[in-house]
N, C-alpha and C positions, 0 to 999 in steps of 0.2 A: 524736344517735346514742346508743345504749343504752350503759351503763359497762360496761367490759368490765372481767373478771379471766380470767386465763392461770393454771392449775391442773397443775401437773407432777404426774406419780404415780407414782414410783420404782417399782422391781423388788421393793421390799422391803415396798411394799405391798402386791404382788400375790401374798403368799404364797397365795393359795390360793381357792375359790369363796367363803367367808365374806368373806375379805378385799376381794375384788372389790366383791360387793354393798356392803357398806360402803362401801365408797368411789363407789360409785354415787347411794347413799343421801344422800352426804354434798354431795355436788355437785348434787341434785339441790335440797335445803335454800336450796344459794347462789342457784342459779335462781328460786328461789319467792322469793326476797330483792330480784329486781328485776334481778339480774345477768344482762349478757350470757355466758357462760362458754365459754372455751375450755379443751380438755384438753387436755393434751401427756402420751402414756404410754409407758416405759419395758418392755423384754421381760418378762414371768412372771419371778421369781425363781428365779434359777439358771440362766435358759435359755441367757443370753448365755453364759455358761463353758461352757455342755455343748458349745455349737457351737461353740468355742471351741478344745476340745479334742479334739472329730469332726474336727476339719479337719486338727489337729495329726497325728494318729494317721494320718490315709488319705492324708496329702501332707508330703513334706519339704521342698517351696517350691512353694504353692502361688498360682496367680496372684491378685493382690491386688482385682482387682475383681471375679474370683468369690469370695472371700472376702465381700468385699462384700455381695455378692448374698446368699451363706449367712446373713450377720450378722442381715444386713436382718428376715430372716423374722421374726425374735424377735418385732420393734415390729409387722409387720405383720401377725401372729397377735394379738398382745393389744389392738392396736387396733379391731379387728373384737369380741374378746370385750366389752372394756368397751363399746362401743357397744351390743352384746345387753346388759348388766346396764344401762345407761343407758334404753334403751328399756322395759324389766322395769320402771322408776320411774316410765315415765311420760316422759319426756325425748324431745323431738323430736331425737335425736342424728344427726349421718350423719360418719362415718369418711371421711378423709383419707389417699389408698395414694398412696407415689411413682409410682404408674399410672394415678393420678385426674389430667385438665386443672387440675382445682381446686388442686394439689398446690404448696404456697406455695416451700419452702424451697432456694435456689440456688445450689450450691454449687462450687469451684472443680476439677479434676478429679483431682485427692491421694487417692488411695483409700486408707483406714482411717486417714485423719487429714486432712480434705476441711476446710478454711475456707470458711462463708458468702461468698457474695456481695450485701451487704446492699442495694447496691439497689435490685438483681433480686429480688432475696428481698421486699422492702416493698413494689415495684408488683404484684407477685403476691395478696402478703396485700392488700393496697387494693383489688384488682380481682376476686379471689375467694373469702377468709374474709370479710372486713367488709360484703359483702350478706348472706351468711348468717348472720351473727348480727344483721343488721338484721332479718333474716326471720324472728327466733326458733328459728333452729338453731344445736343446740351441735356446732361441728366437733370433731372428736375425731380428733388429730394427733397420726403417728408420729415419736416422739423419737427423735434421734441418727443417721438417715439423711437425704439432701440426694441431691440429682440434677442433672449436671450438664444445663448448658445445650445438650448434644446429647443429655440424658435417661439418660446412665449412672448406674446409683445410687451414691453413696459412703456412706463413714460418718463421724462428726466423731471418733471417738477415746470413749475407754472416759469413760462418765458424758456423753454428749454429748447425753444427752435435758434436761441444764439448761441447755446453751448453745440449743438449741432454744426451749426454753420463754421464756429471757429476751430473744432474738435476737426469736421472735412477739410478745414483749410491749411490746417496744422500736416495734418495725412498726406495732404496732397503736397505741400512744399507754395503754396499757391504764392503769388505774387501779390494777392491783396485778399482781404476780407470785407466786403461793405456790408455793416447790418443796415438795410435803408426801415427808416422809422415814419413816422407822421411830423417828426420835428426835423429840423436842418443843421442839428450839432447838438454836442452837451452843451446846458446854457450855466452860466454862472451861481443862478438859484431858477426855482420854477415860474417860467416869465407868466406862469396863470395868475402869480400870487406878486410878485416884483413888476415894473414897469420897464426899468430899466437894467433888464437881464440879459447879459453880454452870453454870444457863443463863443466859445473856448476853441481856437484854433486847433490846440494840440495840447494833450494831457500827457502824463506818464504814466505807469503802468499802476505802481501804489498810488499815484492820486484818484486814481479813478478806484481802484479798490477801497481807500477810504471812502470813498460820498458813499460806494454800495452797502459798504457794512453801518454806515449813518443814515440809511433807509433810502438814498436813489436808484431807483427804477432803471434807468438809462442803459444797463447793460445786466444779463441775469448775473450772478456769482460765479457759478459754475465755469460759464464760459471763460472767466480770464486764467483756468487753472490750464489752459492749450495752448494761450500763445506761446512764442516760442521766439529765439533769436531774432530769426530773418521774417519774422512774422509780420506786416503793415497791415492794422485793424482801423477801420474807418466806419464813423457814424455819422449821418445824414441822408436828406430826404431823396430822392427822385430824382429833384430836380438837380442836385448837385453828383449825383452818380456819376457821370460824365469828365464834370469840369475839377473834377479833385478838391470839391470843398466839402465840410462838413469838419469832425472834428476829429483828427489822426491820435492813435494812443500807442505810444511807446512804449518799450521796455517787455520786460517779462520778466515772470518770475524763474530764478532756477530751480533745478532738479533738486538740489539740498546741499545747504549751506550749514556750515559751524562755524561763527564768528563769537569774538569777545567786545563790546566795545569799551573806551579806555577811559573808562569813570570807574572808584570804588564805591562801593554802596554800604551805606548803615541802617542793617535793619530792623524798626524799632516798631512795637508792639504798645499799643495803649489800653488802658482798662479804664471804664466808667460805666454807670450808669444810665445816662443819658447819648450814647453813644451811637445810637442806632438810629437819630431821629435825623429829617435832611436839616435843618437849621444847625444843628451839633455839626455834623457834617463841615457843609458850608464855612461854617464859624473857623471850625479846625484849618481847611483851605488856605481861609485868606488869613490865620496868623502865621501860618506856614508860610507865605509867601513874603507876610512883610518882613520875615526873617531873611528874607531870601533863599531860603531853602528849595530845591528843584526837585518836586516827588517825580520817582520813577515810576511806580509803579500802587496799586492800593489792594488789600486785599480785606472784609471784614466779619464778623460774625457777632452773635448777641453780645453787648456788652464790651466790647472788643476790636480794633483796628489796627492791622499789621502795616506799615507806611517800609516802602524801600527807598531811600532816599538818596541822592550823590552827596556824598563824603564830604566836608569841610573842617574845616579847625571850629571845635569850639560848640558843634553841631549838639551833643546832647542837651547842652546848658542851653542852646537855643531854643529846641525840642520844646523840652521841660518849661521855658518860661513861656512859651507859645501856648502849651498847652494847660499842663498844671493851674501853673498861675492865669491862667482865664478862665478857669473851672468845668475845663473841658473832658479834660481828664484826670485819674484818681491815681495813677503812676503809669509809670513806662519802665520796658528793660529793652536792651537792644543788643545788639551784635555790630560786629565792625570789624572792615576789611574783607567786605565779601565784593564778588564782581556777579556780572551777569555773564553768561552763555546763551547763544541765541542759536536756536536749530531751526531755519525754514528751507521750505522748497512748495514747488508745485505740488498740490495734492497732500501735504502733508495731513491733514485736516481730516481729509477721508481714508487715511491708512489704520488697518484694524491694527490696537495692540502697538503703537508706536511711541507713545508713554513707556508701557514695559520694556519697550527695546532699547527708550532712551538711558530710564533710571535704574536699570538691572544690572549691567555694567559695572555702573558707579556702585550702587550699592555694597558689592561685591565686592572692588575697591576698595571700601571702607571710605566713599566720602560722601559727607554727609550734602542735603538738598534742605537750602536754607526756604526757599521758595520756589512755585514750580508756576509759571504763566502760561497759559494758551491765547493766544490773538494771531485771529484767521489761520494762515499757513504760519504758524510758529509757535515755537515751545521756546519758553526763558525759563532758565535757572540760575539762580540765585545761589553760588556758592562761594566756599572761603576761596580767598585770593590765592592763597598757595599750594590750591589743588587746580586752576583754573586750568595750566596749561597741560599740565597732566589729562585731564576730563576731556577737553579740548581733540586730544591725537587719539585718545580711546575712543570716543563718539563719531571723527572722523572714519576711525577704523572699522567702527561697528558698523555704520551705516552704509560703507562700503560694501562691505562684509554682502550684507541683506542687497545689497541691490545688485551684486555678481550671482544671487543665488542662484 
C-alpha cells in the first residue's frame, strides 16, 4: 500500500485565493514525493464566525441540527474550492461531502458537539478512502462535520477539523499527520504577548494535553483522544510541510490503564469559617508547604476543605500546627494509610456510565472510596491501602469485562 500522510489546513490558511493556491502548490510537492495524500480542510477564514453569528441574529434558540446544517456549509464550500486549486496543479483530487456514499466520518447524534464513532468511522475509511488513494486519488475531506448513522449531519465542536484529521489518520494507519496552522510550531508561550517565545521542537503527548486543559488553542482536545502507538502528529506552517520542521508530539494515550502509584496518602478534612475565601486558601498552601508537606490532590465545599496529602512521620501535628495554630482552621480529622488508584485511557472522559462501572464493583466488595478524582482522561480513587491490590485485579477485570463486550 502507498504511505499515506493526512494534511489538515486550517481556516487561517485559507486567508484568501493566493493563500489557497499555495497550499495547493504545497501538497502537490508531497505527492510528487511518492505520498499517498489526504486532505482534511477547515471553512475559509472567518466564515465559521460569520454563520455563527447570522444564526445568532435571525434566531434566539435555534434548532441545533439546523444549526448543523448552517455550520456544515463552511467545510462544504472550501472543500469543493481547494479541490479546484488541487486540480489547477495538476492533482487527481475528488472531494469528500457528507452526501457522497464515499463519506468516511461517523458520528454519534450530539449536534454541535457529535463524538466520532471510531469503528464505523475506520470500516468506512478501509472500504472507501484507502482504494482511492490506492488509485492515485487525493480525497479531499471536510473537517469538523460527521453524519450520523441515519445520515443527519453534526458537527464535532469548534477546531474539530483536528479531531478529524487525526481520528483519519489513526483509521488509516497513516505515516504522519500534519495539522499545518498560520504559526510554525507550538511556541513556549504566545509569541503575541512574550518576545522571546521559543518553538518547541517536540512535546509529548501529556505535555501537550496539559497547556490544552490550561487554556492553549494549539491543538483542539478532542483530537489527541486518536492518536495512537505508531501514530507521528506534526504541527507547523506551510512552509515547513516539506522539510519536517514544525513541532512532533509523542506518545499517546492508552486504551485503559489501572495503576497504583507508590506514595501513601493521609486524608485530612479541615473546618472553618473563613475557608472558602482565596486569601484563606493561599494562606493554607503556603503553610503547607513550609511544612513540607506535598498535596496530592484538594477538594472543597462551604466551610470545609478535604486535602489528600503524601504520608510522612509526624504529618498530623504538622497539619494541625500549619493550620490550627495560624487561625486557618477550627479543626481537622483525617484518615491514614490510604493509596490512590488511577483508571485512564483514551476517551475515558466521554464513556457514558463509567463512574458506575468503576465504583459498583467495589462497592459490592464492601470497600469503601475515600475520595473519587476526575482529570481529563482519568478517574483516581482514594482508598484504604489494604484494599488497594485487591480493587486493583477487580477493576482490571471489570474493565476488561466491558470492553470484550
Amino acid at each position: 500500500m502507498v504511505k499515506s500522510i493526512v494534511v489538515k489546513l486550517g481556516g487561517s490558511v485559507f486567508k484568501d485565493v493566493s493563500a489557497i493556491a499555495d497550499a495547493a502548490n504545497w501538497v502537490k510537492k508531497l505527492i510528487d514525493n511518492g505520498y499517498g495524500v489526504v486532505v482534511v480542510v477547515s471553512a475559509l477564514k472567518g466564515v465559521t464566525d460569520e454563520l455563527v453569528e447570522t444564526v445568532k441574529n435571525l434566531s434566539k434558540n435555534p434548532d441545533p441540527s439546523l444549526i448543523d446544517e448552517i455550520l456544515a456549509m463552511g467545510e462544504r464550500t472550501s472543500v469543493r474550492l481547494f479541490t479546484l486549486a488541487l486540480r489547477e496543479h495538476g492533482v487527481n483530487a475528488l472531494f469528500i461531502d457528507p452526501s457522497d456514499d464515499k463519506w468516511p466520518v461517523i458520528t454519534n447524534s450530539k449536534h454541535l458537539d457529535a463524538e466520532p464513532i471510531y469503528e464505523e468511522t475506520k470500516k468506512k475509511i478501509e472500504e472507501k478512502i484507502i482504494p482511492l488513494i490506492s488509485e492515485g486519488v487525493t480525497p479531499v475531506i471536510c473537517g469538523f462535520i460527521g453524519i450520523t448513522s441515519e445520515g443527519k449531519i453534526t458537527t464535532l465542536g469548534r477546531g474539530g477539523s483536528d479531531t478529524t484529521a487525526v481520528l483519519i489518520g489513526s483509521c488509516l494507519n497513516a505515516e504522519e499527520i500534519v495539522l499545518v496552522k498560520d504559526v510554525p510550531g507550538i511556541f513556549s508561550v504566545d509569541p503575541d504577548i512574550v518576545e522571546d517565545a521559543k518553538i518547541l521542537s517536540e512535546l509529548d503527548f501529556k505535555e501537550v494535553q496539559a497547556l490544552v486543559r490550561g487554556g492553549s488553542k494549539v491543538i483542539h482536545t478532542k483530537a489527541l483522544r486518536y492518536l495512537g502507538k505508531n501514530l507521528r502528529l506534526r504541527i507547523a506552517s506551510l512552509k515547513e510541510l516539506l522539510s519536517n520542521g514544525g513541532t512532533i508530539i509523542k506518545g499517546y494515550e492508552p486504551e485503559i490503564e489501572v495503576y497504583s502509584p507508590p506514595i501513601k496518602i493521609t486524608m485530612t478534612t479541615i473546618i472553618g469559617d473563613q475557608l472558602d475565601g482565596a486569601a484563606a486558601f493561599e494562606k493554607l498552601i503556603s503553610k503547607l508547604k513550609e511544612k513540607g508537606l506535598k498535596i496530592i490532590a484538594v477538594t472543597s465545599e462551604e466551610h470545609s476543605i478535604v486535602l489528600y496529602i503524601e504520608e510522612k512521620d509526624g504529618i498530623i501535628a504538622d497539619i494541625h500546627s500549619a493550620l490550627v495554630s495560624n487561625d486557618i482552621g477550627k479543626a481537622i480529622s483525617f484518615y491514614q494509610d490510604l493509596s490512590m488508584l488511577v483508571i485512564s485511557g483514551r476517551m475515558l472522559e466521554t464513556s457514558p456510565g463509567v463512574i458506575y462501572r468503576v465504583t459498583k464493583p467495589l462497592a459490592e466488595s464492601g470497600i469503601n472510596v475515600y475520595g473519587l478524582l476526575t482529570i481529563s482522561s482519568s478517574i483516581r480513587l482514594i482508598l484504604s491501602s489494604r484494599d488497594i491490590d485487591r480493587a486493583k485485579k477487580m477493576l482490571i477485570d471489570e474493565l476488561k469485562k466491558e470492553a470484550t463486550a
